[in-house]
N, C-alpha and C positions, 0 to 999 in steps of 0.2 A: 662445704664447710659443715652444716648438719643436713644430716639423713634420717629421716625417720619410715623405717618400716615395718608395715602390716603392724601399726602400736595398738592394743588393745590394754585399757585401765578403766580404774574407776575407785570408789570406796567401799568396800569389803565384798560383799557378795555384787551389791550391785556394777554394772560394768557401763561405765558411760559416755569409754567411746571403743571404737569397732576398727579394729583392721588397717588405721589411717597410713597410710605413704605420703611423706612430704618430703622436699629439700627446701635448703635455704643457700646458697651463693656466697663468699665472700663478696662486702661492697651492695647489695640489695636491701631494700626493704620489700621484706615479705607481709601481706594482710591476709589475716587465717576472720572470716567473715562467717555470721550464722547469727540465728536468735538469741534469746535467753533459753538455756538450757541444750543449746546447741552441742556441747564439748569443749567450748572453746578456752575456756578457764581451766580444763579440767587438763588440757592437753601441755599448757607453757608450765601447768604445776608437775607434771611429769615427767618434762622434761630437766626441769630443777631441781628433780630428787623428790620432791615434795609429796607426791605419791608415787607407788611402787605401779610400773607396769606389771601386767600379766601373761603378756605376750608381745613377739617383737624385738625390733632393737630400736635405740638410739644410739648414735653415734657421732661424735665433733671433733674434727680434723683426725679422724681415724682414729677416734680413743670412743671405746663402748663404754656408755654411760649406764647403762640398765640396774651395777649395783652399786654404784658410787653414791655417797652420803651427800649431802648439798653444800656444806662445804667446799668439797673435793671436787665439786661439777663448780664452784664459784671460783676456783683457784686454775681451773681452766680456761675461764674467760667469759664465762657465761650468767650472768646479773638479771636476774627477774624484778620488774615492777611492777609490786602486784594493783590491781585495783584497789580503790579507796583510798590512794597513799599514805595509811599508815606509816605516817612519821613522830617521832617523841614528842606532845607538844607543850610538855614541859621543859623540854630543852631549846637553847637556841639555835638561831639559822647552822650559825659558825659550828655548834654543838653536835646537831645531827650529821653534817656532811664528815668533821672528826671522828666519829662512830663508824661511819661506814668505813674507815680506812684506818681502823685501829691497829691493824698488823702493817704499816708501813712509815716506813723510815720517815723521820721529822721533815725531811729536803722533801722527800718525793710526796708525801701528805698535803705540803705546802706548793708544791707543783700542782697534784690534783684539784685542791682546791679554786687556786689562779684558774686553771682551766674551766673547772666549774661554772667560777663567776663569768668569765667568758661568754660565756653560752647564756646564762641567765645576770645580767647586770646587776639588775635588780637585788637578786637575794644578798650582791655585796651591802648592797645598802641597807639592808635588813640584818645583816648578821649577825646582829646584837640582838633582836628581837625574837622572842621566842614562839617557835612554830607553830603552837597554837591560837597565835593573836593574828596569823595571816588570814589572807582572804582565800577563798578557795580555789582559786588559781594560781595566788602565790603558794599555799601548801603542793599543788599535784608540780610545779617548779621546784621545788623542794626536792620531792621524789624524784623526781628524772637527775637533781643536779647529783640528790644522792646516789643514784646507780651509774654516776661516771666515775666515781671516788676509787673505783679499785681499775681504771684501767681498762674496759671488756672489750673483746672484741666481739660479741653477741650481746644484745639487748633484747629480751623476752618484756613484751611490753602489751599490759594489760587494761583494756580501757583507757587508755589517757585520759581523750577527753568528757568523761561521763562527770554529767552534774554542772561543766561548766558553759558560760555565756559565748553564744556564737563570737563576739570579739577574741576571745580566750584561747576557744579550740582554734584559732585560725593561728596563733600564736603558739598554740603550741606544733602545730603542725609542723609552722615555719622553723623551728628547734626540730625536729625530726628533721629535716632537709638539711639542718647544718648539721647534726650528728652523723648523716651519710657523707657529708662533703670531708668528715673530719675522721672518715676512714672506717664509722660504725655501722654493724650489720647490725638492721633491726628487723626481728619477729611480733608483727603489731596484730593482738587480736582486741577487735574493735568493732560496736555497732554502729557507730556511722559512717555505715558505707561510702556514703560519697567521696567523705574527706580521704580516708583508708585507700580508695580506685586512685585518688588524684595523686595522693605523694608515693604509692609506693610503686615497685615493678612488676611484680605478680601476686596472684590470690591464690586463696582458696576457700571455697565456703563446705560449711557443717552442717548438717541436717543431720538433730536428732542423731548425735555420734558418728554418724559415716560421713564420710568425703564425699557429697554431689557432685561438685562444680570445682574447675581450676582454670588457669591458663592465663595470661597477662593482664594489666589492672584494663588496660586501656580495650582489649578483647571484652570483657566480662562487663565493660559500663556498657558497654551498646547491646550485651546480651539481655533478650526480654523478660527472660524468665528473673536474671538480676533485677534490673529496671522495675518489673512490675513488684517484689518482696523487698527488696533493700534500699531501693532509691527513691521509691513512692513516685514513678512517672506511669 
């Protein structure tokens, strides 16, 4: 579904990550694993248009992404969430999830939505309520309900659970496991490894811009070099 080869990017002269080869499967959750300052942020932004590679391709279902504008990569099927969830929070629940699907027909907007609420109950009950009076679990639900709104079949999915209470991330996880069940490919770059090995099917970790380490979640927990940097055993 995506391929990414020998990608090198970064921001202007500096270049912050190197060479990277990845895939991603239809029906998988992929976890792209590494430090602060690893690439990892740098890598779901490039692939979203966000920044320009310098070398390399990407590619999704055989359409070369390298000069497409982020529109034209989101109109493909490919929905980034970024860190922090930057959601309107002067607007409400009902409001922002409208936003995100502003180019689609009144039926199918209201289809999106239903779906939405599906996945997170919750925000229905909220959706008078304006995004910024949520809790910060309720906001990063927000976010994920908003990057269902156009339909994707790629989710570029960044930090979910940063900032929030071990109760939370276990919760959001379990939403990750139903977005797979419900047909969605997710690209999860994430520093808590543990959660990241358990829900998804294969990794890969970033060191410092290069690709170290790859191979299936379940391989990589019992490797030691994993274990002793990401999993603190």
């Amino acid at each position: 579904m995506l391929k990414i080869e020998k990608l090198s990017s970064g921001y202007g002269p500096l270049e912050a990550i190197h060479g990277i080869s990845l895939t991603v499967e239809k029906g998988e959750i992929v976890a792209v694993l590494g430090s602060n300052g690893a690439g990892k942020t740098t890598l779901l932004k490039t692939i979203s248009g966000l920044i320009r590679l310098t070398k390399g391709h990407v590619s999704f279902e055989g359409t070369i992404l390298n000069n497409l504008e982020p529109p034209n990569i989101v109109k493909l099927g490919i929905i980034h969430i970024p860190e922090g969830r930057r959601i309107f929070p002067g607007l409400t629940v009902r409001e922002n999830l409208t936003l995100a699907g502003y180019y689609l027909k009144k039926n199918e907007l209201d289809n999106r939505i239903k779906f939405a609420y599906s996945i997170f109950p919750l925000l229905k009950e909220r959706e008078k309520q304006s995004g910024g009076t949520l809790s910060g679990g309720e906001q990063q639900m927000l976010a994920l309900a908003r990057g269902l709104i156009p339909n994707p079949k790629l989710l570029l999915m960044d930090e979910p659970s940063l900032g929030l209470a071990p109760k939370l991330v276990s919760l959001i996880y379990q939403t990750l496991e139903k977005l797979k069940k419900n047909g969605i490919t997710i690209l999860l770059v994430e520093q808590n490894a543990k959660k990241a090995l358990e829900v998804s099917d294969r990794a890969y970790v970033l060191t410092t811009g290069y690709l170290t380490l790859e191979g299936t979640s379940r391989g990589l927990m019992s490797n030691e070099n994993v274990k002793k940097l990401y999993l603190g055993r």
